[in-house]
C-alpha positions in Angstrom: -3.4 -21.2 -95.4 -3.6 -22.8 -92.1 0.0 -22.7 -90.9 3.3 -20.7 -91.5 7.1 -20.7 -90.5 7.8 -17.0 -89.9 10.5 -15.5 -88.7 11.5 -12.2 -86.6 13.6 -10.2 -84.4 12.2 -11.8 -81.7 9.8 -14.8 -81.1 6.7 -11.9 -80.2 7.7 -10.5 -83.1 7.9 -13.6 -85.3 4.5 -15.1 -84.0 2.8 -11.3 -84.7 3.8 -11.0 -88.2 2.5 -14.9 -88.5 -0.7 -13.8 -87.0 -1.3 -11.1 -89.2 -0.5 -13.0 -92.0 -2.8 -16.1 -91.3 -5.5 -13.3 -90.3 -6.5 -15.1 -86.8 -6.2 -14.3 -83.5 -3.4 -15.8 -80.6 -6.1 -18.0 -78.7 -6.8 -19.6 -82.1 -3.6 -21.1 -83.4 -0.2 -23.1 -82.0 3.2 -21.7 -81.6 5.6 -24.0 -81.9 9.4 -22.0 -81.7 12.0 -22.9 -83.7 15.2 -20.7 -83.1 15.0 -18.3 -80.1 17.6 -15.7 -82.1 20.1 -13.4 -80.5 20.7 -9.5 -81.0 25.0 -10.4 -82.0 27.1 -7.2 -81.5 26.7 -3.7 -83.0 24.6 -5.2 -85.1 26.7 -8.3 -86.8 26.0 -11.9 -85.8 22.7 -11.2 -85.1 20.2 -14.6 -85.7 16.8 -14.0 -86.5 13.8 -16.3 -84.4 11.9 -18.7 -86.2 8.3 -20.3 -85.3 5.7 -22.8 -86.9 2.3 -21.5 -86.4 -0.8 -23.6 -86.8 -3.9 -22.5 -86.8 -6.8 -25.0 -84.9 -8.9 -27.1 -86.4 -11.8 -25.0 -87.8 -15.1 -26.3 -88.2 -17.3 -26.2 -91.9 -17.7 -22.7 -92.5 -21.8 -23.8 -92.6 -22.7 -22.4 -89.2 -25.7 -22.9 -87.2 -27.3 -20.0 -88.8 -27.2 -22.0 -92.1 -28.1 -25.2 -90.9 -31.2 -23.8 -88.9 -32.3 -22.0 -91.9 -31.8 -25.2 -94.5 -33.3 -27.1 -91.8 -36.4 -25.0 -91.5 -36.6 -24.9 -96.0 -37.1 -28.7 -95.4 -39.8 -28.8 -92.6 -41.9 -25.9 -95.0 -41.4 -28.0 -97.6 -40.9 -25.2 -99.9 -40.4 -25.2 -104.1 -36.7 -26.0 -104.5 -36.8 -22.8 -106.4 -37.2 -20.6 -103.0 -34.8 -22.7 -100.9 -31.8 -20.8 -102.7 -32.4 -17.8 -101.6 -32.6 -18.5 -98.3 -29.2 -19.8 -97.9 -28.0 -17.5 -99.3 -29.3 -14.7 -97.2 -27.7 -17.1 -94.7 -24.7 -16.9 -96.1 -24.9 -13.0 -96.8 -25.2 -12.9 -93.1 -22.5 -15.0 -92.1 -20.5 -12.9 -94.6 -21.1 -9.4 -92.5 -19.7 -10.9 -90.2 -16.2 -10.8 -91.2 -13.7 -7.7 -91.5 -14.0 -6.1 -95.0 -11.1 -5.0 -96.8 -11.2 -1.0 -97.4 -9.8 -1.1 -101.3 -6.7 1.4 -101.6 -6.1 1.7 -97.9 -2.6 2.2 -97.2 -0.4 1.8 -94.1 0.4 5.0 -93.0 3.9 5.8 -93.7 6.4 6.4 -91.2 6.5 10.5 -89.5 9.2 12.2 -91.3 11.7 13.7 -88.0 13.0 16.5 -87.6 16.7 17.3 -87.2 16.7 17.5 -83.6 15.4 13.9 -83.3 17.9 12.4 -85.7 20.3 13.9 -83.7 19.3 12.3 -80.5 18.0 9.3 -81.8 21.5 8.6 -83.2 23.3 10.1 -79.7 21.4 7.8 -77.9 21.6 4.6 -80.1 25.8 5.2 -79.8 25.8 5.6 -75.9 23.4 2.0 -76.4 26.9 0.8 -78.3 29.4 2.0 -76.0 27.9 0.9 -72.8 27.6 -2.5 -74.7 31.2 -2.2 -75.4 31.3 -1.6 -71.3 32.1 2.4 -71.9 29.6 3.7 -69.3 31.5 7.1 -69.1 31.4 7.9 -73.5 30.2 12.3 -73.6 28.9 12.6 -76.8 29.0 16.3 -78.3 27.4 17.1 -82.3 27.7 20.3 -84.8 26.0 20.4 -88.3 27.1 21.9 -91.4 24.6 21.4 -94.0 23.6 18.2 -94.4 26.8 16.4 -92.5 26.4 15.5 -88.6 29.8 15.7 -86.4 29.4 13.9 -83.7 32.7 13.5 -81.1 33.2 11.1 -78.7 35.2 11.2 -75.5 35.9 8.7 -73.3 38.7 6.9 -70.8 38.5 4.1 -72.8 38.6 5.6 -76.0 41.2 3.1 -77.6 37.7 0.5 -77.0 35.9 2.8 -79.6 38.5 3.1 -82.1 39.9 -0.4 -82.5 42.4 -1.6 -84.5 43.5 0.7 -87.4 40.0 2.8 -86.7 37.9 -0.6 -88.2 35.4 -0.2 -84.9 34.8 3.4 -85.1 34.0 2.6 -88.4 31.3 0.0 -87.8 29.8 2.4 -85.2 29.9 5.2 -87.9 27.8 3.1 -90.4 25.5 1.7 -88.1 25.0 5.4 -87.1 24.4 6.4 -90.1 21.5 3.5 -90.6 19.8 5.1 -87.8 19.8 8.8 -88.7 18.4 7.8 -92.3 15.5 6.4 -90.8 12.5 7.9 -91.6 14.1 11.4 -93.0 13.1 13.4 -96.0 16.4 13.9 -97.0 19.9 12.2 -97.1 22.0 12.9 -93.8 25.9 12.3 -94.0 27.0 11.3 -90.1 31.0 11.6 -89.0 31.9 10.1 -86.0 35.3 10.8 -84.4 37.0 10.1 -81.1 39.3 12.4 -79.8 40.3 13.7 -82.7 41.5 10.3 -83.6 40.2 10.6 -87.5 42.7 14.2 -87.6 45.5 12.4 -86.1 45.4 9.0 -88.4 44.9 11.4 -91.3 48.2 13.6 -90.7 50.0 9.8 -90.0 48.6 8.9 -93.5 49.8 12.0 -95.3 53.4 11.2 -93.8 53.0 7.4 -94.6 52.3 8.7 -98.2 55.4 10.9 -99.0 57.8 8.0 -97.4 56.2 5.8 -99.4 56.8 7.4 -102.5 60.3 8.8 -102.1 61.0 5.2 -101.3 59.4 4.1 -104.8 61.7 6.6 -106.5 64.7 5.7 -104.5 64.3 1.9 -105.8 62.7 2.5 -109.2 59.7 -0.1 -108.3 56.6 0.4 -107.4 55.2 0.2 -103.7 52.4 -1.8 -102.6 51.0 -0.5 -99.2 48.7 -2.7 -96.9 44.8 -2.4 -97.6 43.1 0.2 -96.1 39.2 1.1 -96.4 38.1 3.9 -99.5 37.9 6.8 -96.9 42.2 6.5 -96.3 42.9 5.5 -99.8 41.4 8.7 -100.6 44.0 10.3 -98.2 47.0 8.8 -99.8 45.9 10.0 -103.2 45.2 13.2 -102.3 48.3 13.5 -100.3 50.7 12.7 -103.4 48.7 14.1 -106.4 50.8 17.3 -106.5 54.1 14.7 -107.1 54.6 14.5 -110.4 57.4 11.6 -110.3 54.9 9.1 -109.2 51.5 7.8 -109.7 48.8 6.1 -107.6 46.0 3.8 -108.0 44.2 1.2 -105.9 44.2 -3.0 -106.8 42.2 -5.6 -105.4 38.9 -6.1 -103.8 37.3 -4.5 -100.6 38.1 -5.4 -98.0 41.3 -6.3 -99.4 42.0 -3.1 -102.1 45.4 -1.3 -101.1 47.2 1.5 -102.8 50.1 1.2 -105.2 52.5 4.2 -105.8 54.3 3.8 -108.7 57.6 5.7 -110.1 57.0 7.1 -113.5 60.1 6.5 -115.1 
């Protein structure tokens, strides 16, 4: 193979993994770049680079080695029957040059952390986020209760964090979570809240669930609430399974699956 398209976070990155690939050095190929790429934000929109590496022009892999030796088989005028052996102890030598291949050598896998650096790996990859988002002032504090990390998040600008309906804090939460599973022995759950935000939008969704229903049994139809992610539909249904006049269940497909509450007539 004497040339690849490779891609990459970056362009050093792109052009590395095509090097390794091709098995040749920098000095010895051509890097033509494709797409430069961009990071995107919290980690969506994000473009990967792209280059065409070529290697150069190589010459006959008959070096001067081989052709002095052949050259000197002639001028002996040796039997054809020794002149074989000769190039190939030419070639043999040629041959130690290049790397050899160690058969069942693995890479070596990736240091299992321990809980204090998940912890502040993932404090500091969210104060990376916020200050992104232009939150320079974000005080991160964290508890642990088994295998579940809190993590709560002050800030002036708290409302930035949160978003609309809780959908950012949400992003940041996953992402999180991405980054504390790296390289762990075991699973880690991460919880992100902001101000208590997740406590208060809870208790508002318990409420929203009893008016809800009352108003399904006042009209005898069923109620169709707006969708919502898995984590709130979870809220509504636990808020009204105790009601035995109605019944709940979810329609449609994420990101668009609400909750119906229906009377049960």
């Amino acid at each position: 193979m004497s040339e690849i398209r490779q891609t990459g976070k970056t362009v050093d990155d792109a052009i590395a993994s095509a090097l390794e690939k091709l098995s040749t050095l920098r000095e010895k190929v051509d890097v033509q770049v494709i797409t430069e790429g961009k990071k995107g934000f919290l980690g969506f929109g994000a473009v990967p680079a792209e280059v065409l590496v070529k290697k150069h022009p190589e010459k006959p892999v008959e070096s001067a080695l081989t052709n002095s030796i052949t050259e000197e088989v002639v001028k002996t005028d040796y039997p054809s029957s020794v002149r074989i052996p000769l190039v190939q102890r030419a070639d043999e030598q040629v041959c130690e040059t290049l790397p050899k291949e160690e058969p069942g050598k693995e890479e070596p896998s990736e240091p299992i952390r321990s809980e204090n650096e998940i912890i502040n790996e993932t404090s500091a990859y969210i104060s990376e986020i916020a200050r992104g988002m232009g939150v320079v002032d974000l005080q991160i504090t964290h508890e642990t209760d088994g295998k579940v990390i809190y993590f709560q998040l002050e800030s002036k600008k708290a409302a930035f964090l949160i978003g609309k309906r809780g959908n950012t804090l949400n992003a940041i939460q996953q992402l999180a979570q991405l980054v504390a599973n790296k390289g762990t022995g075991s699973y880690k759950v991460v919880r992100i809240d902001v101000e208590d935000y997740r406590i208060r939008r809870e208790q508002a969704l318990e409420q929203l669930a009893q008016r809800m229903a009352d108003k399904a049994i006042r009209s005898g139809r069923k109620v169709q609430l707006e969708p919502m992610p898995s984590n709130e539909r979870k809220v509504l249904h636990n808020a009204l399974a105790d009601r035995l006049d109605i019944e709940t269940y979810s329609e449609g497909k994420d990101p668009r699956r609400y909750l119906v509450i229906e009377p049960i007539v």
